[in-house]
LUMVO-945975 format. One record per residue (C-alpha): residue number from 1; residue in one letter; y, z, x. Coordinates in pm, 1 decimal. Layout:
% LUMVO-945975
+-----+------+----------+----------+----------+
! pos ! code !    north !       up !     east !
+-----+------+----------+----------+----------+
! NUM !    a !        Y !        Z !        X !
...
+-----+------+----------+----------+----------+
This chain:
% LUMVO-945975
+-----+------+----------+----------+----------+
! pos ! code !    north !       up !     east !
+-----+------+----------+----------+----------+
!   1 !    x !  20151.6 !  -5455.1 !  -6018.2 !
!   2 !    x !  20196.9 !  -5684.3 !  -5688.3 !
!   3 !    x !  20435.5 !  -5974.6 !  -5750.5 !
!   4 !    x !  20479.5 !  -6224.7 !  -5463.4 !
!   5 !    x !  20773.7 !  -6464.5 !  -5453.4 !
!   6 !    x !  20668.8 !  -6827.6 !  -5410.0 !
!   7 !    x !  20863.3 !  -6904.5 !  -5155.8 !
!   8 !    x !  20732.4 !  -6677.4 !  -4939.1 !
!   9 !    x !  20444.8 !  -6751.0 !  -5036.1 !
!  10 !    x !  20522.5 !  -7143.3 !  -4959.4 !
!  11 !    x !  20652.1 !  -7038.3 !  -4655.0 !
!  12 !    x !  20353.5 !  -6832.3 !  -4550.1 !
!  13 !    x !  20143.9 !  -7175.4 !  -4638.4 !
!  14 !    x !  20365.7 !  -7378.9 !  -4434.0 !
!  15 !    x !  20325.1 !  -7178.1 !  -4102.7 !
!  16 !    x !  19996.3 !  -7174.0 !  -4134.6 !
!  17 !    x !  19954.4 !  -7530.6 !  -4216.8 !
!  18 !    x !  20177.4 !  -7652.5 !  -3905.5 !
!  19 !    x !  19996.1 !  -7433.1 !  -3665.6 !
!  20 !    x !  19683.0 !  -7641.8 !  -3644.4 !
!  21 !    x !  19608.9 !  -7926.1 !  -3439.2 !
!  22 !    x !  19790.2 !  -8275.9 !  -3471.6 !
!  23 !    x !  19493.5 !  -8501.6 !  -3443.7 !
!  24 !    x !  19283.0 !  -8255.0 !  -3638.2 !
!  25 !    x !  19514.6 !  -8339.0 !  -3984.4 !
!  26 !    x !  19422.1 !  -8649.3 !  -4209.4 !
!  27 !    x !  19691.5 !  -8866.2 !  -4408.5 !
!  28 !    x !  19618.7 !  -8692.5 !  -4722.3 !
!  29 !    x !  19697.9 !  -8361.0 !  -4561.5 !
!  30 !    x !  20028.4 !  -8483.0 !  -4393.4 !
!  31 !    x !  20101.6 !  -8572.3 !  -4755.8 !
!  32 !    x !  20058.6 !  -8267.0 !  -4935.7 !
!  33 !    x !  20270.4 !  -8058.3 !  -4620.8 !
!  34 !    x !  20546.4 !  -8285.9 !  -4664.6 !
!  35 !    x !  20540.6 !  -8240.9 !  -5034.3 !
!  36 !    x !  20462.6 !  -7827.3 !  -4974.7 !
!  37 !    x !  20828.4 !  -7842.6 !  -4808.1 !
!  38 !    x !  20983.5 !  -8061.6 !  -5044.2 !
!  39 !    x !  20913.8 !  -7759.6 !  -5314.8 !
!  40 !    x !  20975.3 !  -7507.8 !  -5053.9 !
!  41 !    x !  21345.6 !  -7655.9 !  -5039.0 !
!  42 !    x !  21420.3 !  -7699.0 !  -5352.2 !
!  43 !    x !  21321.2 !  -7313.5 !  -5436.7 !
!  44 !    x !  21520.8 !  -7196.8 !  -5151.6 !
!  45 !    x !  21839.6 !  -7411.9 !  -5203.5 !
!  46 !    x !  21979.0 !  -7288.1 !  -5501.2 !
!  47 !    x !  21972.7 !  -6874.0 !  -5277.8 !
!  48 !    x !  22201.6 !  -6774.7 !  -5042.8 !
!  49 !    x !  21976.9 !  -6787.0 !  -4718.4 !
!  50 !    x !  21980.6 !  -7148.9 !  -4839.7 !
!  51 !    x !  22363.2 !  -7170.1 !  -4893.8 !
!  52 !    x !  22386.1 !  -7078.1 !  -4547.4 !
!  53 !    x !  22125.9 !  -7280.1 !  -4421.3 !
!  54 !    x !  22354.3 !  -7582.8 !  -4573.2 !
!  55 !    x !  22690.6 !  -7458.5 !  -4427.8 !
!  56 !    x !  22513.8 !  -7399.9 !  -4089.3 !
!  57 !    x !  22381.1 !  -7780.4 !  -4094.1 !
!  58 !    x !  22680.4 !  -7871.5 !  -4264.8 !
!  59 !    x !  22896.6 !  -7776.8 !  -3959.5 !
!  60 !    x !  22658.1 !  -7911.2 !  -3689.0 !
!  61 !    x !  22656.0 !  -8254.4 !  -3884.0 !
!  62 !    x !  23041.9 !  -8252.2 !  -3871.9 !
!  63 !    x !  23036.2 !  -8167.6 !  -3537.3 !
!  64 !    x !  22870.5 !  -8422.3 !  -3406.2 !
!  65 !    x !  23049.1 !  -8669.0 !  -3615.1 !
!  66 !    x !  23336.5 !  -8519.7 !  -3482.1 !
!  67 !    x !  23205.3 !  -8566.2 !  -3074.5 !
!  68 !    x !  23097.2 !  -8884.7 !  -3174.3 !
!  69 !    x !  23460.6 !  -9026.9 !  -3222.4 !
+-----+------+----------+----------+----------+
């Protein structure tokens, strides 16, 4: 039996999603991207790729607010 984990999956969607053409997308489908990342985060965040993902952004948020001073 095949099992796929969703966010791959999600993340497989995504690509392919972003890949076509600006002008070619309509409101509804700008929508539903947004919200396909919104669930993509929130299944990634709680992993450790996303753990480090958030001390990576972490850091470069501080660091700037640090340059910034």
């Amino acid at each position: 039996m095949l099992t796929i984990n969703v966010a791959v999956l999600l993340a497989v969607i995504i690509v392919v999603r972003l890949r076509r053409r600006t002008h070619a997308r309509s409101r509804n489908d700008e929508k539903l991207t947004v919200l396909i990342v919104l669930v993509f985060g929130i299944l990634v965040a709680p992993t450790a790729f996303g753990q480090g993902v958030l001390d990576v952004v972490s850091q470069l948020a501080s660091g700037i607010n640090d340059a910034g001073r």
